[in-house]
CHARMM internal coordinates of N, CA and C (Angstrom, degrees):
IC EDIT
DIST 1 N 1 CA 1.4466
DIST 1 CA 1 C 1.5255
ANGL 1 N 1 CA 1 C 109.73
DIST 1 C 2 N 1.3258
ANGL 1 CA 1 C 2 N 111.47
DIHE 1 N 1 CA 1 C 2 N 126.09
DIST 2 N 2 CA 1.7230
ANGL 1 C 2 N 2 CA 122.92
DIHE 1 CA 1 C 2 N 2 CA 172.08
DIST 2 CA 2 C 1.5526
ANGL 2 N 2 CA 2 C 119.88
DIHE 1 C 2 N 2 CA 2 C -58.64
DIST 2 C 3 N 1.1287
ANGL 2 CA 2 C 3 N 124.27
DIHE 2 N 2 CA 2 C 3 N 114.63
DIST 3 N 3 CA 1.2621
ANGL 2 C 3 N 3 CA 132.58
DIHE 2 CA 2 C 3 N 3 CA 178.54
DIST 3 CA 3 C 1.3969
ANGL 3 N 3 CA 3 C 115.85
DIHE 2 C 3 N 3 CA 3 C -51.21
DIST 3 C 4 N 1.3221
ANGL 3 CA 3 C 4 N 163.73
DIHE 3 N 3 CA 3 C 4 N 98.29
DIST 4 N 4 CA 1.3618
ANGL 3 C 4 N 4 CA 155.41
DIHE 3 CA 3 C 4 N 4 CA 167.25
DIST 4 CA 4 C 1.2721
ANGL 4 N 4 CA 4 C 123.96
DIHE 3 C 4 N 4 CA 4 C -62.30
DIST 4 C 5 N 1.6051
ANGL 4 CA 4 C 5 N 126.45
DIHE 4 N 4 CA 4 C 5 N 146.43
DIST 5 N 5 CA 1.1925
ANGL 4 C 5 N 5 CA 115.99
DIHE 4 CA 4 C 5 N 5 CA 153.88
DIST 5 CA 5 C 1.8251
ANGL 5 N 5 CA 5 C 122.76
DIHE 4 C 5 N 5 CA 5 C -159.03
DIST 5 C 6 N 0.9695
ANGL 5 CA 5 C 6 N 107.84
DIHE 5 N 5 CA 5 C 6 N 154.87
DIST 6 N 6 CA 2.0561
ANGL 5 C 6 N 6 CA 112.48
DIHE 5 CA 5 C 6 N 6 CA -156.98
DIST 6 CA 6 C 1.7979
ANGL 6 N 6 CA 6 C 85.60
DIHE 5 C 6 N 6 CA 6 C -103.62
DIST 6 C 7 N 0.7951
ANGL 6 CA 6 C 7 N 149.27
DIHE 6 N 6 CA 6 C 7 N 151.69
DIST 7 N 7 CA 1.6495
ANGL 6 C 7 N 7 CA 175.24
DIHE 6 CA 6 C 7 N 7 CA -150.77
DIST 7 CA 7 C 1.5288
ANGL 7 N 7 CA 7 C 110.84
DIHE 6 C 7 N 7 CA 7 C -168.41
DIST 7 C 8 N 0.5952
ANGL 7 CA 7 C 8 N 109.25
DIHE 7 N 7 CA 7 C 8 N 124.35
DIST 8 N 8 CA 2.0611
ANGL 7 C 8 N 8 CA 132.56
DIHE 7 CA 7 C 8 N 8 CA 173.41
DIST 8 CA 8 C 1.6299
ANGL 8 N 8 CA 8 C 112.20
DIHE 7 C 8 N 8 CA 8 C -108.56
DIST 8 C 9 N 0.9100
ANGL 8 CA 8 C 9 N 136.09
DIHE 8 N 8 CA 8 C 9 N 113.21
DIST 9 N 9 CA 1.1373
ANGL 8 C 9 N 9 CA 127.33
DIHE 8 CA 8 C 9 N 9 CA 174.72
DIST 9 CA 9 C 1.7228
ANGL 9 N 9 CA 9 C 125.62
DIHE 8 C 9 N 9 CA 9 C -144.64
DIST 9 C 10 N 1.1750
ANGL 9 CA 9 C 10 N 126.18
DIHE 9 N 9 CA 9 C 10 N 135.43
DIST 10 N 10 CA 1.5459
ANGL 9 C 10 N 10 CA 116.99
DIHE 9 CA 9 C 10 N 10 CA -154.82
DIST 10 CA 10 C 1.4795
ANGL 10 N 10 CA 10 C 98.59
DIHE 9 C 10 N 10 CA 10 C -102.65
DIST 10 C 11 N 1.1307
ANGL 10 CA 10 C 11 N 141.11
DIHE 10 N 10 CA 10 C 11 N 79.86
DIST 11 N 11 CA 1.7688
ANGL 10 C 11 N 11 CA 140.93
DIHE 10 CA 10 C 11 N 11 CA 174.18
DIST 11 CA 11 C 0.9727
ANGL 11 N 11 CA 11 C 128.94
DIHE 10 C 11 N 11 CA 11 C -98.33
DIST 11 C 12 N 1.0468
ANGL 11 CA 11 C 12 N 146.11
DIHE 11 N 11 CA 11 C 12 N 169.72
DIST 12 N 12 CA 1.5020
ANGL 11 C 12 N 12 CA 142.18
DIHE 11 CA 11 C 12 N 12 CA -160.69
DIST 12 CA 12 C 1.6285
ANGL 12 N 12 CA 12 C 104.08
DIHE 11 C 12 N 12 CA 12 C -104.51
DIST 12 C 13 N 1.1497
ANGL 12 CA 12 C 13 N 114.42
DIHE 12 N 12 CA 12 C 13 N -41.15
DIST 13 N 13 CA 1.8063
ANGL 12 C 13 N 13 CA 127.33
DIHE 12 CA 12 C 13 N 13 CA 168.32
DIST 13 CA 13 C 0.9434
ANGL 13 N 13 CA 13 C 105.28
DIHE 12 C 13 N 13 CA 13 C -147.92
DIST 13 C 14 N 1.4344
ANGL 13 CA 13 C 14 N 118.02
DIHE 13 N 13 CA 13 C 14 N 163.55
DIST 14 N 14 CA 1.1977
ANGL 13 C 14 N 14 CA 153.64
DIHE 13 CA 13 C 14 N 14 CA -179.89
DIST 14 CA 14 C 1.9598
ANGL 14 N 14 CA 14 C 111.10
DIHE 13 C 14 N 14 CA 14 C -51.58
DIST 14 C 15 N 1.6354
ANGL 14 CA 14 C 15 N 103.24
DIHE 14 N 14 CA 14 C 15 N -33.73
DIST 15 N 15 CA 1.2168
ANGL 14 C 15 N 15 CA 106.66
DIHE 14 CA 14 C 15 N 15 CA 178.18
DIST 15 CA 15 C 1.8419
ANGL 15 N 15 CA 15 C 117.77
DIHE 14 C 15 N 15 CA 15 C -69.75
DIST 15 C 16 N 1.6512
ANGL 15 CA 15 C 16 N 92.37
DIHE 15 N 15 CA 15 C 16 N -33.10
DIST 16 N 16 CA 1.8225
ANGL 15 C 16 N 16 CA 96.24
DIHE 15 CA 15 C 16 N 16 CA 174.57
DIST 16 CA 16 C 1.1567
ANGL 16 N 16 CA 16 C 120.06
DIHE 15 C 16 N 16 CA 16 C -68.97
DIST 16 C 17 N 1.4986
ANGL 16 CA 16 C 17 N 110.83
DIHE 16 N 16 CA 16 C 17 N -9.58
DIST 17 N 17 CA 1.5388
ANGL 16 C 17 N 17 CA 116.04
DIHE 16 CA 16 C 17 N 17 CA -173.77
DIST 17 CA 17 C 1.7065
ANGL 17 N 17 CA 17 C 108.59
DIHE 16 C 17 N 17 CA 17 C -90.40
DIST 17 C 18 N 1.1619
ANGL 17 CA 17 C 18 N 103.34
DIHE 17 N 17 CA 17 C 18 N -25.98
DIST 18 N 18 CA 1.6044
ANGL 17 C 18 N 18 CA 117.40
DIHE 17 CA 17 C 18 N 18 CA -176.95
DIST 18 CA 18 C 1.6838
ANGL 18 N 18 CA 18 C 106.26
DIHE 17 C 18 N 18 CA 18 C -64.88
DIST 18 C 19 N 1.1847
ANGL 18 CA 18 C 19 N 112.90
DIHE 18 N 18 CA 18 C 19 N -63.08
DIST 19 N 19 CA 1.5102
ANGL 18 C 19 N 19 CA 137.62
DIHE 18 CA 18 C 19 N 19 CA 159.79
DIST 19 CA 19 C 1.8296
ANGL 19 N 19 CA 19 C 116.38
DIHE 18 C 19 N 19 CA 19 C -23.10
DIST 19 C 20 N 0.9564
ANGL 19 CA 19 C 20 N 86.78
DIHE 19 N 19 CA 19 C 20 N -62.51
DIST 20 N 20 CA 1.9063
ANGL 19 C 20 N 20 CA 112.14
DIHE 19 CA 19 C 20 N 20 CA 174.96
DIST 20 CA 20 C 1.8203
ANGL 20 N 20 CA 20 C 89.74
DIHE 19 C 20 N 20 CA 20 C -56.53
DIST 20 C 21 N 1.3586
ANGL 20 CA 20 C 21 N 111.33
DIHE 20 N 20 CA 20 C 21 N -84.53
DIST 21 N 21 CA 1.3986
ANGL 20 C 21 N 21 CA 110.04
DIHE 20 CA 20 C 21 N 21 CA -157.32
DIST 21 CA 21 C 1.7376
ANGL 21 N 21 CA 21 C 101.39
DIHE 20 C 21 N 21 CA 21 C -61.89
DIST 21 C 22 N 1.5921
ANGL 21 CA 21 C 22 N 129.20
DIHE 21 N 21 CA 21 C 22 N -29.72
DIST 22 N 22 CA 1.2755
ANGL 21 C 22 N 22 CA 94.22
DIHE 21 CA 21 C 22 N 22 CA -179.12
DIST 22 CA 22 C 1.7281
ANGL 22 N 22 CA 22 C 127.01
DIHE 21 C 22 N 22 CA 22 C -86.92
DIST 22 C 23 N 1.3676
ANGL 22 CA 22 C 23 N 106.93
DIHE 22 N 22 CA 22 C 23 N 10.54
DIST 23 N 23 CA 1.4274
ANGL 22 C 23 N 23 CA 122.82
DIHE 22 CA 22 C 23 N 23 CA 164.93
DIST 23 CA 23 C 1.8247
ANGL 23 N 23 CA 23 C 120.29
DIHE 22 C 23 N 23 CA 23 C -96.66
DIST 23 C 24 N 1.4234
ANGL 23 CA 23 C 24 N 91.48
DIHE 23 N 23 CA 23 C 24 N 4.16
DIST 24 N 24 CA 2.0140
ANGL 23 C 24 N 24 CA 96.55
DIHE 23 CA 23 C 24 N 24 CA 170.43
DIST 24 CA 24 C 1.2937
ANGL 24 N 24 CA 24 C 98.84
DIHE 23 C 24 N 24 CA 24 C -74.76
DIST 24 C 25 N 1.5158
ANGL 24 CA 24 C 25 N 123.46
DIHE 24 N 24 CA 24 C 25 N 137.75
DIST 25 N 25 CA 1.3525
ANGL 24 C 25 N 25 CA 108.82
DIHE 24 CA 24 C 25 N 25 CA 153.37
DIST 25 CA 25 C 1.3587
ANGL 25 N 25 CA 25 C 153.74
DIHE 24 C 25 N 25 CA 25 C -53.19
DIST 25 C 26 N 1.6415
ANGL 25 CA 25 C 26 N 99.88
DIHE 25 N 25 CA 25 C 26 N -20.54
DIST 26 N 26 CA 1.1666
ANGL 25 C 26 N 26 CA 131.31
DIHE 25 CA 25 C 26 N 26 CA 176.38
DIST 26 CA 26 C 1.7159
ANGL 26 N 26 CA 26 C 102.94
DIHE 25 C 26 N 26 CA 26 C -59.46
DIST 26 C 27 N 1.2177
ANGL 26 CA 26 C 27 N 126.41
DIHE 26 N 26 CA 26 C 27 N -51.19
DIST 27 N 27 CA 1.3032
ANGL 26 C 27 N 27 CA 143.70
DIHE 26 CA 26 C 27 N 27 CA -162.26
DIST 27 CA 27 C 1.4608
ANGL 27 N 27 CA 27 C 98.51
DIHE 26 C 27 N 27 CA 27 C -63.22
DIST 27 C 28 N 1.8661
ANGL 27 CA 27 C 28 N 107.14
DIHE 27 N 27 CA 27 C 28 N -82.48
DIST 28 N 28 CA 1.2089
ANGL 27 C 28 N 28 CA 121.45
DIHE 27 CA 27 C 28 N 28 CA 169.11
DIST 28 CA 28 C 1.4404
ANGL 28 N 28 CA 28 C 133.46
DIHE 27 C 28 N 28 CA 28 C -4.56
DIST 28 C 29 N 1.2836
ANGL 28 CA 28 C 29 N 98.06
DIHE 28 N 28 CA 28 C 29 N -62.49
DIST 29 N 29 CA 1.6014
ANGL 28 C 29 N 29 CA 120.13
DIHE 28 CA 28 C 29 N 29 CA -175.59
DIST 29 CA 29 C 1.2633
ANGL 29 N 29 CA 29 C 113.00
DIHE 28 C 29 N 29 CA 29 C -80.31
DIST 29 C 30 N 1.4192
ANGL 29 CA 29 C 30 N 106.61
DIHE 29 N 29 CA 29 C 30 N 2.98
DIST 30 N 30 CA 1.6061
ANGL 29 C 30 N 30 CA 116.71
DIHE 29 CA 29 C 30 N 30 CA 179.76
DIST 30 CA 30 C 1.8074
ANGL 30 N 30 CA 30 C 118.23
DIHE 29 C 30 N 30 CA 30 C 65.83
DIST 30 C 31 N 1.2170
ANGL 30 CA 30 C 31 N 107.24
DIHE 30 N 30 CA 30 C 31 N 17.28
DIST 31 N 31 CA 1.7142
ANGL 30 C 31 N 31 CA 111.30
DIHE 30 CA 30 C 31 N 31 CA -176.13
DIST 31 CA 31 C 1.6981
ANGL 31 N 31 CA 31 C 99.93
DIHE 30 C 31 N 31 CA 31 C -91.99
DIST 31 C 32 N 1.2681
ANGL 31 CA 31 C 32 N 113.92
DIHE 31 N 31 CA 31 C 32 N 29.04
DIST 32 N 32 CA 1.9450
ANGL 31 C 32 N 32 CA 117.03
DIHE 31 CA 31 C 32 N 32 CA 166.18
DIST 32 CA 32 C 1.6299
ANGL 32 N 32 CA 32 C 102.26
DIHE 31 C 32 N 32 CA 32 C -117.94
DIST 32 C 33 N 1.5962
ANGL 32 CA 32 C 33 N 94.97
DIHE 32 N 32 CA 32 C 33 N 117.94
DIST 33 N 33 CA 1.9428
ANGL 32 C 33 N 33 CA 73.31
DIHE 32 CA 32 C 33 N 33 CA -179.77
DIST 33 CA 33 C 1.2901
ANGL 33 N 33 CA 33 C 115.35
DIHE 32 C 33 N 33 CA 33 C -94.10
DIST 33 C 34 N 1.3864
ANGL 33 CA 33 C 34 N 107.43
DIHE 33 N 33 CA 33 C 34 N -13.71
DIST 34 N 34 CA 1.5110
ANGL 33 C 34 N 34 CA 112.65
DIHE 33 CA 33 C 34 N 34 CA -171.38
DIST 34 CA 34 C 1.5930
ANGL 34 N 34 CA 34 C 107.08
DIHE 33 C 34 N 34 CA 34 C -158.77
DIST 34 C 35 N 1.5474
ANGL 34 CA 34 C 35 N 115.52
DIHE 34 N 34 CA 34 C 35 N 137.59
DIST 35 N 35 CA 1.4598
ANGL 34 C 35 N 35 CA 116.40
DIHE 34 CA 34 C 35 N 35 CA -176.89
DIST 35 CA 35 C 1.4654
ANGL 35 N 35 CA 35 C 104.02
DIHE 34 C 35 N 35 CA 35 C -139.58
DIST 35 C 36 N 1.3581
ANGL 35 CA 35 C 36 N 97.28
DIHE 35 N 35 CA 35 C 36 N 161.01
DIST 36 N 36 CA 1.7514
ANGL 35 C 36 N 36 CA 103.12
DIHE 35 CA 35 C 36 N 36 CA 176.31
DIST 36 CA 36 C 1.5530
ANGL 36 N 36 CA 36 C 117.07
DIHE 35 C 36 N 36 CA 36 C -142.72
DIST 36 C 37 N 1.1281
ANGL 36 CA 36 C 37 N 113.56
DIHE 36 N 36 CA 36 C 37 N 138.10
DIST 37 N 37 CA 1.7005
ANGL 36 C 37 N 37 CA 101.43
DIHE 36 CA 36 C 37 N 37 CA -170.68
DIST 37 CA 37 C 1.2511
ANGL 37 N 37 CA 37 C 93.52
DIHE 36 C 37 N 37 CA 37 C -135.67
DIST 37 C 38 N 1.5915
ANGL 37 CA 37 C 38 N 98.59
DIHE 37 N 37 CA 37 C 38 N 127.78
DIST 38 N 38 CA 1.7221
ANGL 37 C 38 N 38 CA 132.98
DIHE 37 CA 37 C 38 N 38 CA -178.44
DIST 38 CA 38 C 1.5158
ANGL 38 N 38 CA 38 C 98.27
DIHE 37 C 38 N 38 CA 38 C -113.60
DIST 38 C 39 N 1.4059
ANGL 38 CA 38 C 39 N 107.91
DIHE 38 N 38 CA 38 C 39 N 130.61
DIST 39 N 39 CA 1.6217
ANGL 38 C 39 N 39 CA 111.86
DIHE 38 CA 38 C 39 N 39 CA 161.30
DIST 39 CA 39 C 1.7059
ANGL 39 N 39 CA 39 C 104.78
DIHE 38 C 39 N 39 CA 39 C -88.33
DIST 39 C 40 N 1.6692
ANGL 39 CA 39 C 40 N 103.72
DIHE 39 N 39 CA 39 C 40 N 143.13
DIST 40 N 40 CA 1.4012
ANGL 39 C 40 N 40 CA 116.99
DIHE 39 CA 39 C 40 N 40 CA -167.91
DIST 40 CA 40 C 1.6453
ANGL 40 N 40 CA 40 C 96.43
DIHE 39 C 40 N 40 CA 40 C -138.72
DIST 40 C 41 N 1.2364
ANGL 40 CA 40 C 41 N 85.88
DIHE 40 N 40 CA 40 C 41 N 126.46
DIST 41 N 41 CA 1.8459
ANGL 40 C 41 N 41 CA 96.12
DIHE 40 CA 40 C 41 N 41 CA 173.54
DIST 41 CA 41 C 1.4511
ANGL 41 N 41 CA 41 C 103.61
DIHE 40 C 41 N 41 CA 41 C -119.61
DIST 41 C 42 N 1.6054
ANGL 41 CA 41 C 42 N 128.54
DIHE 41 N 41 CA 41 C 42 N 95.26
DIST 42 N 42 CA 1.3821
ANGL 41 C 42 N 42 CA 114.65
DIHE 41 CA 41 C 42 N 42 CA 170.47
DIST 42 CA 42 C 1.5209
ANGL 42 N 42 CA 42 C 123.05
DIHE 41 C 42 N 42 CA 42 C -73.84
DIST 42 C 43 N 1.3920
ANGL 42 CA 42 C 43 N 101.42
DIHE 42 N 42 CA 42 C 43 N 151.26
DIST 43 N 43 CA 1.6055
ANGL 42 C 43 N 43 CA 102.17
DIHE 42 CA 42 C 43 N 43 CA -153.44
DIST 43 CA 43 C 1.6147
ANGL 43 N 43 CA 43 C 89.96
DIHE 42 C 43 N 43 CA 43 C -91.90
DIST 43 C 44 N 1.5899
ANGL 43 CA 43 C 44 N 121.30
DIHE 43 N 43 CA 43 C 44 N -9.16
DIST 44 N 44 CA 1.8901
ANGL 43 C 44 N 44 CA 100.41
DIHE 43 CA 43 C 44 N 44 CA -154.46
DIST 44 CA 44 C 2.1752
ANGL 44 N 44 CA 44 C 71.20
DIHE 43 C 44 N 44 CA 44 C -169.89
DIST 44 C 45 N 1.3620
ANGL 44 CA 44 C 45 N 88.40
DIHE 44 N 44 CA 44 C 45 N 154.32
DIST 45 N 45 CA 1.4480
ANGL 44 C 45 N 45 CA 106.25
DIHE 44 CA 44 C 45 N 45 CA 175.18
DIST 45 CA 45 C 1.6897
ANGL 45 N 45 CA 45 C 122.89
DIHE 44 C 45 N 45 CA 45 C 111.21
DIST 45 C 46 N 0.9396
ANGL 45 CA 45 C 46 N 132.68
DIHE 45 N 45 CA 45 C 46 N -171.44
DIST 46 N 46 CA 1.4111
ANGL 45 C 46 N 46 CA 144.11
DIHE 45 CA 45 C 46 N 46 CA 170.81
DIST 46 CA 46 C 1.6098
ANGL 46 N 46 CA 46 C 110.40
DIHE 45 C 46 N 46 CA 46 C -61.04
DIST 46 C 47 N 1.3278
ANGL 46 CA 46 C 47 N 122.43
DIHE 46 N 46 CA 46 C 47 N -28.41
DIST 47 N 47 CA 1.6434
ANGL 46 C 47 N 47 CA 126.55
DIHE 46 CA 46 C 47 N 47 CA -164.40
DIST 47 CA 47 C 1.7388
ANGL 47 N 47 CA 47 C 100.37
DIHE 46 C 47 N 47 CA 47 C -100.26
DIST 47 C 48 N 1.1763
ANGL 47 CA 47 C 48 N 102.39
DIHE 47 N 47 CA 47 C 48 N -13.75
DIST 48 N 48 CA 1.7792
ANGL 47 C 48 N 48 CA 87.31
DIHE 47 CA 47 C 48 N 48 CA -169.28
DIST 48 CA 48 C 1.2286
ANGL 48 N 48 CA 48 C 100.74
DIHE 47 C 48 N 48 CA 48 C -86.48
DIST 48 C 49 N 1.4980
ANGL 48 CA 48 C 49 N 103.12
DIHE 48 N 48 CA 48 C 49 N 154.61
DIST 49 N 49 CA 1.5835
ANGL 48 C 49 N 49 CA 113.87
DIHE 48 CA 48 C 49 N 49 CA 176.45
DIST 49 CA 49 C 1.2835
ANGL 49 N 49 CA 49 C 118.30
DIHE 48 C 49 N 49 CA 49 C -88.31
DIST 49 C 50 N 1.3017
ANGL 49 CA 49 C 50 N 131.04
DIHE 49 N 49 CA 49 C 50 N 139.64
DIST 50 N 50 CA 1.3101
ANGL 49 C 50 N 50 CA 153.61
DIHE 49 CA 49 C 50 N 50 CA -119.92
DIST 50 CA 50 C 1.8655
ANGL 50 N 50 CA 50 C 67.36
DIHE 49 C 50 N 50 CA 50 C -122.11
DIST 50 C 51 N 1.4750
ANGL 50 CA 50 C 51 N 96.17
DIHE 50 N 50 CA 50 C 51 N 147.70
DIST 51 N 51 CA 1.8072
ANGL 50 C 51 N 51 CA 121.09
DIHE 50 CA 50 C 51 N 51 CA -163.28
DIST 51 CA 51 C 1.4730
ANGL 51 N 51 CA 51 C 104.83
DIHE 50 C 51 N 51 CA 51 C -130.63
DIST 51 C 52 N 1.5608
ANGL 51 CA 51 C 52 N 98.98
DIHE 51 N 51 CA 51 C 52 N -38.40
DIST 52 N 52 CA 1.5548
ANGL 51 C 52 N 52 CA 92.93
DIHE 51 CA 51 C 52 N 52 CA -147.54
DIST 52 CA 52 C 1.8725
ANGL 52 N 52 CA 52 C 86.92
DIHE 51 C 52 N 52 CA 52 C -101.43
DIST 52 C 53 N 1.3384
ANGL 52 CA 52 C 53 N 125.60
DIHE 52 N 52 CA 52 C 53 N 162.30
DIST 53 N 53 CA 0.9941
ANGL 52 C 53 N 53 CA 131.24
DIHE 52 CA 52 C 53 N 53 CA -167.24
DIST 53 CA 53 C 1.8412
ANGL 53 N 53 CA 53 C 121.98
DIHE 52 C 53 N 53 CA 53 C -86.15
DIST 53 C 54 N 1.3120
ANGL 53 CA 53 C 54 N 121.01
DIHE 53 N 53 CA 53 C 54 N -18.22
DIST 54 N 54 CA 1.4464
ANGL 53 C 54 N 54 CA 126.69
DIHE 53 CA 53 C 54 N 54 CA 160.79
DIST 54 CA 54 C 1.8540
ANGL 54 N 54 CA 54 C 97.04
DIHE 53 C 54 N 54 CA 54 C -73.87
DIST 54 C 55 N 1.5735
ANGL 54 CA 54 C 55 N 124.75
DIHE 54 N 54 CA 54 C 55 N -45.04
DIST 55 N 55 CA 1.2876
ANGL 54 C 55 N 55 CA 111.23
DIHE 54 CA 54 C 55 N 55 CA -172.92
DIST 55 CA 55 C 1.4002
ANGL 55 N 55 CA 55 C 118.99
DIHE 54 C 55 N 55 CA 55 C -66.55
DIST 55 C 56 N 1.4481
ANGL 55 CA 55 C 56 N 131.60
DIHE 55 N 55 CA 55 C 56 N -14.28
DIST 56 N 56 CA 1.0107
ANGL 55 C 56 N 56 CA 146.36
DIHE 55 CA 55 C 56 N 56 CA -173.84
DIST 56 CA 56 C 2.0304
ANGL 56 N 56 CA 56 C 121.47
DIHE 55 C 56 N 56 CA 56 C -81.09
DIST 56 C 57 N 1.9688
ANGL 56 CA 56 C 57 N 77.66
DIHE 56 N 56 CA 56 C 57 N -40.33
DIST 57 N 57 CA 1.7973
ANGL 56 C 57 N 57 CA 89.56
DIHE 56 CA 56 C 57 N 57 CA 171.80
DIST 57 CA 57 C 1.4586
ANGL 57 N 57 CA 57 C 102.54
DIHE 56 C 57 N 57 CA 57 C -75.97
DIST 57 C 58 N 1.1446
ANGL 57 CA 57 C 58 N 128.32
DIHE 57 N 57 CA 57 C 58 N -37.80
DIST 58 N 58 CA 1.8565
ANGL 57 C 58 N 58 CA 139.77
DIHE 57 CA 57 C 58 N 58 CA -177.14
DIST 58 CA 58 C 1.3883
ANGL 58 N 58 CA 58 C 109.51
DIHE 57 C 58 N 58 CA 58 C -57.41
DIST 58 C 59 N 1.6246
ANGL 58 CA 58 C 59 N 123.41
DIHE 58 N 58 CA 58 C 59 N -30.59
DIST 59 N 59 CA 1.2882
ANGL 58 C 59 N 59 CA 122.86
DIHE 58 CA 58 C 59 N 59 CA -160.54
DIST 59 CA 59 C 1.5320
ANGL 59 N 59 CA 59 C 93.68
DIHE 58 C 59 N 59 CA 59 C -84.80
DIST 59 C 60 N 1.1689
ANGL 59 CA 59 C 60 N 99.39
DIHE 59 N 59 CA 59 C 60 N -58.96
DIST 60 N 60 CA 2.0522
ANGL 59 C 60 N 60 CA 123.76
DIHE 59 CA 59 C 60 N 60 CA 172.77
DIST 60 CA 60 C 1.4185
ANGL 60 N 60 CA 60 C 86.62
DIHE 59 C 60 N 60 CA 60 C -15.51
DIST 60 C 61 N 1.7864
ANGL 60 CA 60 C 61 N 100.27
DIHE 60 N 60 CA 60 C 61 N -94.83
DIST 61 N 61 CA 1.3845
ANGL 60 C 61 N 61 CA 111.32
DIHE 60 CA 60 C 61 N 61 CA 178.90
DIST 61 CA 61 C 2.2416
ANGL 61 N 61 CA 61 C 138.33
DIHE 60 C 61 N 61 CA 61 C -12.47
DIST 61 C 62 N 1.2409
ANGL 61 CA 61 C 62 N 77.25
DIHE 61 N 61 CA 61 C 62 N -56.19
DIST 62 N 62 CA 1.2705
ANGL 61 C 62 N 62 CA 100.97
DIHE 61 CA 61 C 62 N 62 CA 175.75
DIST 62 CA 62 C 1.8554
ANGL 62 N 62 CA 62 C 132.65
DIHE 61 C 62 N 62 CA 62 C -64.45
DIST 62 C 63 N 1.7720
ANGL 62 CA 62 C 63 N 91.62
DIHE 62 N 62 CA 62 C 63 N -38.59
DIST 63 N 63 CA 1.2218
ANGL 62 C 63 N 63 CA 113.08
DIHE 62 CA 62 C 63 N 63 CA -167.25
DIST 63 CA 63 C 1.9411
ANGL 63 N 63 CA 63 C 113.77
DIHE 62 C 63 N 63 CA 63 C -94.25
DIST 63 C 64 N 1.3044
ANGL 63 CA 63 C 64 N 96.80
DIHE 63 N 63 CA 63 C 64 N 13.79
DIST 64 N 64 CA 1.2682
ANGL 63 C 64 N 64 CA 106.38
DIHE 63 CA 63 C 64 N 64 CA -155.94
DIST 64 CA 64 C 1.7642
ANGL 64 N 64 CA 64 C 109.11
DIHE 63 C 64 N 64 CA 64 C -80.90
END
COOR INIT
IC SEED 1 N 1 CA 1 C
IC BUILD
């Protein structure tokens, strides 16, 4: 049975993300047999990025 796994990751493009995974070890060593990369914009939750400018000082605040 194939092992699965979901990745989250916050990057600026698609190219920083490439970078990231070919310096995982996992990758490297060739133990990924297959990957897929979906861009995800959450609309509501803990992951979305804060827009408005009091939510942005709050996150700061918060995340510290």
């Amino acid at each position: 049975m194939k092992k699965k796994a979901l990745l989250i990751f916050h990057v600026k493009d698609r190219n920083e993300l490439q970078i990231l995974l070919e310096n995982d070890p996992y990758w490297y060593e060739g133990l990924v047999a297959d990957c897929s990369i979906n861009e995800w914009d959450p609309m509501f939750g803990s992951l979305q990025m804060p827009r408005h400018k009091l939510m942005i000082k709050l996150s700061k605040l918060l995340n510290k």
